[in-house]
C-alpha positions in Angstrom: -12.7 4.5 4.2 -9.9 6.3 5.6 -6.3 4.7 5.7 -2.9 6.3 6.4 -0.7 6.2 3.2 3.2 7.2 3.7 1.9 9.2 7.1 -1.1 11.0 4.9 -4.7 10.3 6.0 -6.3 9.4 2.4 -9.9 8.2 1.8 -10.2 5.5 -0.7 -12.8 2.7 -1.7 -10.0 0.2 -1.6 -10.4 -2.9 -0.3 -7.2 -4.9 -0.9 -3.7 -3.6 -1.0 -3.4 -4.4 -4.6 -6.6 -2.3 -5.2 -4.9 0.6 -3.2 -1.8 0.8 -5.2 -3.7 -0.1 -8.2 -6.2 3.7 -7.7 -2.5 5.5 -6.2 -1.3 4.6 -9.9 2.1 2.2 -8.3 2.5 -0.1 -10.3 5.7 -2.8 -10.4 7.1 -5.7 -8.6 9.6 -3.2 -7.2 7.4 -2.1 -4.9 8.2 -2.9 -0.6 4.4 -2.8 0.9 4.2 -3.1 4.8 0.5 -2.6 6.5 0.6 -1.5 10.3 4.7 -2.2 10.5 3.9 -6.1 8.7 5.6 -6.7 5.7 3.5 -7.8 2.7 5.1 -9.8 0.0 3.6 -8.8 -3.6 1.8 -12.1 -3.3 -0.3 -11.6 -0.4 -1.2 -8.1 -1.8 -4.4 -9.0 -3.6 -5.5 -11.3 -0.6 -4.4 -8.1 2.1 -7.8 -6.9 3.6 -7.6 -3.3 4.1 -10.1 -1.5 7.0 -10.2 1.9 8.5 -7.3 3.3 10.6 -4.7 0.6 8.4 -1.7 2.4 8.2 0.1 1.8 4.6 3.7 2.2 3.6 4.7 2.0 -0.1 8.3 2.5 -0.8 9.7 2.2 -4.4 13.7 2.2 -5.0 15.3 5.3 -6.5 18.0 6.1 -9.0 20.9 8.3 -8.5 24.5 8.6 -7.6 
């Protein structure tokens, strides 16, 4: 299936958020996840169907100064 990740079309066999990030190697509780502009809490991410056309957003905090 084809999903949008950060803006990039990306096949995958996913089927769950948590299996997404799980095969894109994120791991953390850091993460923010938001499917189609809808937040998801890292709760909901193993229950979060994922179908074709989903577009994903995965943003994870950064160090600096």
């Amino acid at each position: 299936m084809r999903v949008i990740v950060n803006g990039e079309a990306q096949d995958c066999a996913a089927q769950t958020l948590a299996d997404l990030l799980t095969a894109l190697d994120y791991e953390g509780d850091w993460l923010a996840t938001a499917v189609n502009g809808d937040l998801v809490h890292r709760e909901e991410r193993a229950d979060w169907p994922l179908k074709a056309g989903d577009r994903v957003e995965i943003l994870a905090p950064m160090q600096g100064g």
